[in-house]
C-alpha positions as CSV (number, residue, x, y, z in Angstrom):
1,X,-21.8,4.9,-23.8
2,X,-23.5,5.6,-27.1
3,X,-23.0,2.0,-29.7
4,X,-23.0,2.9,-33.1
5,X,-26.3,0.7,-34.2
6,X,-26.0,1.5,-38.2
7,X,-23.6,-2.0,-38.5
8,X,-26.3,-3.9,-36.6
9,X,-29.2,-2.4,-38.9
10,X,-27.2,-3.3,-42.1
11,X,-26.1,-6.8,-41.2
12,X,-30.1,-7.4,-39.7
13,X,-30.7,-6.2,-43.7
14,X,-28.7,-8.2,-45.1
15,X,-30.3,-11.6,-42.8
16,X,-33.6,-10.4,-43.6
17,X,-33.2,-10.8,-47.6
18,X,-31.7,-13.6,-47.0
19,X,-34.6,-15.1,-45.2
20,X,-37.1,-13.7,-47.5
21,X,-35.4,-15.8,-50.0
22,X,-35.3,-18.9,-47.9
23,X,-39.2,-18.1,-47.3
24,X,-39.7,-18.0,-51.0
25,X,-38.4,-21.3,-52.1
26,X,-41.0,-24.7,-52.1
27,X,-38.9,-27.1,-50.3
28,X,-39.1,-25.3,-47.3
29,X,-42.2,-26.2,-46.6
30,X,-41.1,-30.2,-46.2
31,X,-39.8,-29.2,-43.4
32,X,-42.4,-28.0,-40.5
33,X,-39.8,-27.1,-38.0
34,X,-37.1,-25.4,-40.3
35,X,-40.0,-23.4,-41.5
36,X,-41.5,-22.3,-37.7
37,X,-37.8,-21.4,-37.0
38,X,-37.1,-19.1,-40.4
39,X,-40.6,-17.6,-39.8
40,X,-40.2,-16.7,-35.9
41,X,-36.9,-15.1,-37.3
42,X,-38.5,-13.4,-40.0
43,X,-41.2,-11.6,-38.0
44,X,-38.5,-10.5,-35.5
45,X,-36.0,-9.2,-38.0
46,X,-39.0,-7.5,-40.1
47,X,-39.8,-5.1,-36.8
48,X,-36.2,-4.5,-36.6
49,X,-35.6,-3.5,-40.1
50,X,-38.6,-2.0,-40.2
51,X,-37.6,1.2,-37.0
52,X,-34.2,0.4,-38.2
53,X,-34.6,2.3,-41.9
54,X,-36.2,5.1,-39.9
55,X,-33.1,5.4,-37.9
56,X,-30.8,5.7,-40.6
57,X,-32.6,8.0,-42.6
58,X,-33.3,10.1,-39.5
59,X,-29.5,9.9,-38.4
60,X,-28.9,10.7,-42.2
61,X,-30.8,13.9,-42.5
62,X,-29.4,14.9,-38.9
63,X,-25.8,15.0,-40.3
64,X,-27.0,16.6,-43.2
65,X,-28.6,19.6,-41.5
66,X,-25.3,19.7,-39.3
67,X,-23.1,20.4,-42.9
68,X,-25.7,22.8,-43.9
69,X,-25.0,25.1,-40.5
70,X,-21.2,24.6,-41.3
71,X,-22.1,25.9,-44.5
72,X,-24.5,28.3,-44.4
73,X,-22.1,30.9,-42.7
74,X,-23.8,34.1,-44.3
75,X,-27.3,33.3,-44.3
76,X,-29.0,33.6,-40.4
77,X,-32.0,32.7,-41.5
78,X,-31.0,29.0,-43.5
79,X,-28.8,28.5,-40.3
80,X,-31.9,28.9,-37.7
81,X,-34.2,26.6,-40.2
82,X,-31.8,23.8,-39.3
83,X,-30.9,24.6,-36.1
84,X,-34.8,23.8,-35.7
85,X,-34.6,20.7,-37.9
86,X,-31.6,19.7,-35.3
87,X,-33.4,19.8,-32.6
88,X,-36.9,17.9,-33.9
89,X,-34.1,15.2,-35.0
90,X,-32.3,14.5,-32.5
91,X,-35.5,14.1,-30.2
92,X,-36.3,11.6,-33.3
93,X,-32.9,9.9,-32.9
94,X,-33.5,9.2,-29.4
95,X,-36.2,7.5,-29.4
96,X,-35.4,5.7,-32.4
97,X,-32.4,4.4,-31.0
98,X,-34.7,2.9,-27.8
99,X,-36.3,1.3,-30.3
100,X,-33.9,0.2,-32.4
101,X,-31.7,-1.0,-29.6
102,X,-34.9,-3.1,-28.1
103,X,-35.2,-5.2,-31.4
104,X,-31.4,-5.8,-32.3
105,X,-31.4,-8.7,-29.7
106,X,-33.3,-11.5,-29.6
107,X,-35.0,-11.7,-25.8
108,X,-33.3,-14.0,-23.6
109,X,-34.6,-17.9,-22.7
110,X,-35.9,-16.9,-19.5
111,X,-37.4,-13.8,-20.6
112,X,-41.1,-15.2,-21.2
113,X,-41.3,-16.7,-18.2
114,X,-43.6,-16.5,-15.3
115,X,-41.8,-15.2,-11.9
116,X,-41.6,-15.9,-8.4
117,X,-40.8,-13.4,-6.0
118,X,-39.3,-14.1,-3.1
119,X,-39.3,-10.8,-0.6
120,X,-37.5,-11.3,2.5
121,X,-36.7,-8.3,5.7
122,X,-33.2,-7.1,6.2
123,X,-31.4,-5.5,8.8
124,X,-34.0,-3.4,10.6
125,X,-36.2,-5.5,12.6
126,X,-39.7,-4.1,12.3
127,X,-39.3,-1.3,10.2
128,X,-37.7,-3.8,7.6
129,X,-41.0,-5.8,8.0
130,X,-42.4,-3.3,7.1
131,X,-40.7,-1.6,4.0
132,X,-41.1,-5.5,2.7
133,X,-44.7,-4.9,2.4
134,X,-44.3,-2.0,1.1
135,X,-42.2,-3.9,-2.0
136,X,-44.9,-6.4,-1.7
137,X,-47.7,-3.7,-2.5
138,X,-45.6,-1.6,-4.8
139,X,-44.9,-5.2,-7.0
140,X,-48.8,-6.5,-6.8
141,X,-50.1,-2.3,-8.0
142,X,-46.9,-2.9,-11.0
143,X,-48.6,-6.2,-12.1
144,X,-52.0,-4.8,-12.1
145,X,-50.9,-1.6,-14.5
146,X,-49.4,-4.5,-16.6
147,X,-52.7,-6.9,-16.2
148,X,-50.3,-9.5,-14.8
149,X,-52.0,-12.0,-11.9
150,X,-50.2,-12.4,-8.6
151,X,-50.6,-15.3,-5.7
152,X,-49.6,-15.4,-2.4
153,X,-47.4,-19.0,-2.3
154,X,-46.2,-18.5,1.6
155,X,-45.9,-15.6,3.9
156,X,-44.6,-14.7,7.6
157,X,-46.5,-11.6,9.2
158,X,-44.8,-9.7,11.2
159,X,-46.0,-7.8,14.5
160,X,-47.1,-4.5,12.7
161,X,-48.7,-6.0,9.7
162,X,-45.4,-5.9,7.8
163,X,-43.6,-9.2,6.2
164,X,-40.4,-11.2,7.6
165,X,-40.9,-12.8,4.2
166,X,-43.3,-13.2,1.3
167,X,-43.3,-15.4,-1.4
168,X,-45.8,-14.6,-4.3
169,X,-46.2,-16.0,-8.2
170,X,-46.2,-13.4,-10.9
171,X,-47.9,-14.5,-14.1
172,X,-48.4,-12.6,-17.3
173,X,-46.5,-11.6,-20.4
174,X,-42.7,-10.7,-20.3
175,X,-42.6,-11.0,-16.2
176,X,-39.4,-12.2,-15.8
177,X,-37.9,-10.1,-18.7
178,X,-39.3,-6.7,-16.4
179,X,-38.5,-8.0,-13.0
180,X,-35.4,-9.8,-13.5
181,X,-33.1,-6.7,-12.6
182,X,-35.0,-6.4,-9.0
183,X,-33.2,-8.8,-8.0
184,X,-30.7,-7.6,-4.8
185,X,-31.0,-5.5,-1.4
186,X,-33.5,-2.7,-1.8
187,X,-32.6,0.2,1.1
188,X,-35.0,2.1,2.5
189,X,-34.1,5.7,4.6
190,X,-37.5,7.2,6.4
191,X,-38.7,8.1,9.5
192,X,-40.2,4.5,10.8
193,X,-43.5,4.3,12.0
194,X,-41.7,2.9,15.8
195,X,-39.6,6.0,16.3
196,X,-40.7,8.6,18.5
197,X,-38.0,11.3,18.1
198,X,-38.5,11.4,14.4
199,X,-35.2,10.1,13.7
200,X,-34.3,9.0,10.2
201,X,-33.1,5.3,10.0
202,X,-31.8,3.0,7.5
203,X,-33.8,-0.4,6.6
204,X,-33.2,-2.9,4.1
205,X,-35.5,-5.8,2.3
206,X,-34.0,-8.3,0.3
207,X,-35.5,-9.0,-3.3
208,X,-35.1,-12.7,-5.4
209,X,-37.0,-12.6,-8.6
210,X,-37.0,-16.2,-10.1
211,X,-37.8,-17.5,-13.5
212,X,-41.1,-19.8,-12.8
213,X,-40.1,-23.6,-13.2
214,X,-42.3,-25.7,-15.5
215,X,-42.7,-29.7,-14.6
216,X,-40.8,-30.4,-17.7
217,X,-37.7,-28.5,-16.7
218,X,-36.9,-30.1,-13.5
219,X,-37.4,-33.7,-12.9
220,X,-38.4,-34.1,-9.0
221,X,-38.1,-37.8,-7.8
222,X,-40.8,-38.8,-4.9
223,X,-38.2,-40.8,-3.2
224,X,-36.0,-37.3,-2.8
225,X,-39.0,-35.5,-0.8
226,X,-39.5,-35.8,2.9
227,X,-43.1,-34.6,3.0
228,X,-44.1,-33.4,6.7
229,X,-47.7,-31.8,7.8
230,X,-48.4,-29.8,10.6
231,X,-50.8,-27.2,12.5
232,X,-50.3,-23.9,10.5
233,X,-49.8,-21.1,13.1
234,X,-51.6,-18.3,13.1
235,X,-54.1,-15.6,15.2
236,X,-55.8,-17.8,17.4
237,X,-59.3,-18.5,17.0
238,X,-58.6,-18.8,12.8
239,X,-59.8,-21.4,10.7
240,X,-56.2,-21.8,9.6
241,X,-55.6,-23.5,13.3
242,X,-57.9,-25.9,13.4
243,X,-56.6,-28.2,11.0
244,X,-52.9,-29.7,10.6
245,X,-52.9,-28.3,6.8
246,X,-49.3,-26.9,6.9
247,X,-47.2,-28.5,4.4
248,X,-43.3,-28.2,5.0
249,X,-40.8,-30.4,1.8
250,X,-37.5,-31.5,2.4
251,X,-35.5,-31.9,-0.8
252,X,-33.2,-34.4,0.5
253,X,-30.5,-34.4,-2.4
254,X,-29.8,-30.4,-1.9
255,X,-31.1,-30.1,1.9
256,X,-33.5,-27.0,0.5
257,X,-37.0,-26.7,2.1
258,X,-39.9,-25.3,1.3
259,X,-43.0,-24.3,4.0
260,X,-46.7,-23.1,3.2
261,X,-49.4,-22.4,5.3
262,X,-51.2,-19.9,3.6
263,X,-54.0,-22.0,2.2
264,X,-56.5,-23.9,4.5
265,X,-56.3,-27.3,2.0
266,X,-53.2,-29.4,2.8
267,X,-53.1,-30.5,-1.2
268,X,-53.2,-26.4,-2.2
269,X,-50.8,-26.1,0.3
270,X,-48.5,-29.0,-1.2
271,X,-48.8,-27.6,-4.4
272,X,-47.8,-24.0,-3.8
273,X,-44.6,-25.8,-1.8
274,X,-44.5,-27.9,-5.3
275,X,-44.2,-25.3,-7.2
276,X,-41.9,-22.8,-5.3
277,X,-39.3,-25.3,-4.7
278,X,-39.3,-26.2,-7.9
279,X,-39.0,-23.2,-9.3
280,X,-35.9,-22.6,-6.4
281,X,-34.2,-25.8,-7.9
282,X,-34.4,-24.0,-11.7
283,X,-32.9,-21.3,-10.0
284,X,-30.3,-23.3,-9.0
285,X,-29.5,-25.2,-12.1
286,X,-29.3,-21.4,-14.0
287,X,-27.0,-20.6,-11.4
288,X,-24.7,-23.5,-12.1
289,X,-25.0,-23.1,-15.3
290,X,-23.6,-19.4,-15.0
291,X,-20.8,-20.1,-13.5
292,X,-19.5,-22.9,-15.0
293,X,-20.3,-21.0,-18.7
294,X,-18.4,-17.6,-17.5
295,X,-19.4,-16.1,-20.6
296,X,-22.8,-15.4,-19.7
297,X,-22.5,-12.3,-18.3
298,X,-25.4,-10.8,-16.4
299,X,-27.0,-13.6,-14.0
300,X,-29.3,-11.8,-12.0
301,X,-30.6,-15.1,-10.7
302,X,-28.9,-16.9,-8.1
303,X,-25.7,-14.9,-7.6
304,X,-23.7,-12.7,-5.4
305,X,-26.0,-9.4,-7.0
306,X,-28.6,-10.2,-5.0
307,X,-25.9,-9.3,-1.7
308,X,-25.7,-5.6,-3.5
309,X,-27.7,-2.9,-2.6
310,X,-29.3,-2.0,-5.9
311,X,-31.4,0.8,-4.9
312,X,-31.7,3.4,-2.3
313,X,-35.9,4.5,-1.4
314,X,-35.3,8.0,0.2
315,X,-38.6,9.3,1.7
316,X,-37.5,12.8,3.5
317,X,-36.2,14.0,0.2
318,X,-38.8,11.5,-2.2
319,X,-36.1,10.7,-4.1
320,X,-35.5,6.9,-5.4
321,X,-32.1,6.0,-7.0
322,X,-30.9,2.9,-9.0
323,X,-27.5,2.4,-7.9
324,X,-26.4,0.4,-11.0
325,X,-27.2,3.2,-14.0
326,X,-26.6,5.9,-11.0
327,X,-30.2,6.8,-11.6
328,X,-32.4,9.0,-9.6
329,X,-35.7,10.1,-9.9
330,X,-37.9,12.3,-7.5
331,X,-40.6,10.5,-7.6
332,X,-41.3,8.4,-5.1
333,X,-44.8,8.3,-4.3
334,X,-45.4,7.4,-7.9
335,X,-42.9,5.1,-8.0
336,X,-44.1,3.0,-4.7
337,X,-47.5,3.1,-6.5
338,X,-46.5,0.6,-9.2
339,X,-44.7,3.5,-11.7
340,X,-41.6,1.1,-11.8
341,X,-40.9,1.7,-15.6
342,X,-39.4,5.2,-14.9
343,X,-36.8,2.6,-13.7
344,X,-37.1,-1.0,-15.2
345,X,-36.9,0.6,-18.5
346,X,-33.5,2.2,-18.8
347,X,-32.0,-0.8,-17.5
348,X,-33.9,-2.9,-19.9
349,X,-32.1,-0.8,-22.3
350,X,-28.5,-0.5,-20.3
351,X,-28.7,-4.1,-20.3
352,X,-29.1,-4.5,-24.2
353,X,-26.0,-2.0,-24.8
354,X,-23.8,-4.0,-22.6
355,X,-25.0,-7.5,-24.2
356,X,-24.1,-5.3,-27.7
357,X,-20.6,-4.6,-26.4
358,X,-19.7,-8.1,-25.0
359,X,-21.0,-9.4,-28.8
């Protein structure tokens, strides 16, 4: 469904002189924190109303080249000029209306955030291992395109080099605001490396994309943490074995626990625990928070979407399909290569219509 964005523009207009005028008088600079906030608005509003005059006059000229057809009955060659216009137009309109409908809202608390991404395999056995890695790779190649930096917080190998589960930091500019909607049961149908007769099977990897906790968001007491160390298990013969550097946290109050072994230092490996279950406690909170405020309407985090199949990977026919917008594309190599904005972006953009509508 198509929203009518020319209200949005005006009343954006409207804000915008009014903040200009706000900007303009003395006595706003008295007060440091009235003036950040009027000036963070400001900038944002400019952009808006900036692609947001182009829009109208665009949308503008559209309708009057559809009069002039209507018009312009006896003269072929008039109606062919803007039949021509029409088309350059529209194209115009489009992707003004991307545009437009990227800067009407203002981004989300959580949207700046760092990420951690919790992969986990699904019915499958191996073959699910192994599609996890395959997420794994296609997330890591994704934040390189973007020049975002990934870590490996925990991992569990499986037999084949795939992943029972892998837990990774994401860090960059606007990671949670493009990963948040990968959050849910990613299926995968191809023939598996562990079938002989070439049959076609059906896999699935499960996908948590959580908003990095900072120290100052969630307040973890000493006395709630049951701190145990351990020998890390591994291929024998590894320096990994030889010391008791696995680090495994209780969080007594909400039973949740939290094990890493990836890192030969028991203080790295306390810290990456540290930091992944406090970014699962955040998680938690937004969770609570969601449901007891029903009017917050998409909660990727922590909720029953992530029990969904959102998307179907189809090898034989190298098709992938976004089960939410009923998108495919036939693509797929591309698209397991880190080209995840054929994707992420029109639901960036279904997203903001339906946040428009609930408004």
């Amino acid at each position: 469904m198509k929203i009518d964005l020319i209200p949005y523009i005006e009343k954006a207009q409207k804000r915008f002189t009014e903040l200009e005028n706000a900007l303009a008088d003395p006595s706003v600079f008295n007060n440091p924190q009235k003036m950040s906030e009027l000036s963070k608005e400001y900038t944002r509003l400019r952009e808006l109303v900036e692609v947001g005059s182009q829009y109208q006059k665009t949308v503008k000229e559209l309708e009057e080249n559809k009069k002039l057809i209507e018009s312009a009955q006896t003269d072929p060659e008039l109606k062919e000029m803007a039949r021509e216009e029409i088309s350059r137009l529209e194209k115009e309109e489009k992707a003004l209306y991307d545009k437009v409908l990227m800067k009407i809202l203002p981004d989300e608390p959580s949207d700046a955030r760092n990420a951690i991404v919790e992969i986990r395999a699904g019915a499958g056995g191996e073959e699910s291992a192994l599609f996890a890695a395959d997420l794994f790779r296609m997330y890591t190649r994704y934040a390189e395109e973007r020049g975002w930096k990934t870590e490996v917080l925990s991992s569990s190998p499986s037999d084949l080099g795939g992943f029972k589960e892998i837990i990774f930091s994401v860090s960059g500019t606007d990671v949670f605001k493009r990963l948040k909607f990968e959050s849910g049961v990613h299926r995968v149908q191809r023939v598996p490396v562990t079938e002989a007769s070439g049959r076609i099977h059906t896999s699935t990897a499960t996908v948590a994309i959580l908003p990095e906790a900072e120290e100052v968001d969630i307040e973890i007491k000493p006395e709630d943490l049951e701190i145990t160390v351990c020998r890390a298990s591994g291929p024998g013969g590894q320096g990994v074995n030889t010391t008791d550097s696995a680090v495994q946290i209780l969080h007594k109050p909400t039973g949740m626990i939290v094990r890493c072994a990836d890192e030969r230092s028991q203080q790295k490996n306390k810290a990456k625990a540290l930091k992944v279950l406090r970014t699962r406690l955040l998680d938690k909170k937004i969770a609570e928070e969601n449901a007891r405020y029903a009017a917050q309407r998409r909660a990727q985090v922590g909720t029953g979407e992530r029990n969904e199949r959102i998307r179907t990977y189809n090898f034989p026919q190298n098709r992938v399909t976004d089960h939410r917008i009923e998108l495919t594309i036939y693509n797929l190599g591309a698209f397991m290569d880190g080209d995840l904005d054929q994707i992420i972006e029109p639901l960036l953009l279904h997203d903001l219509q339906e946040r428009l509508l609930s408004l």
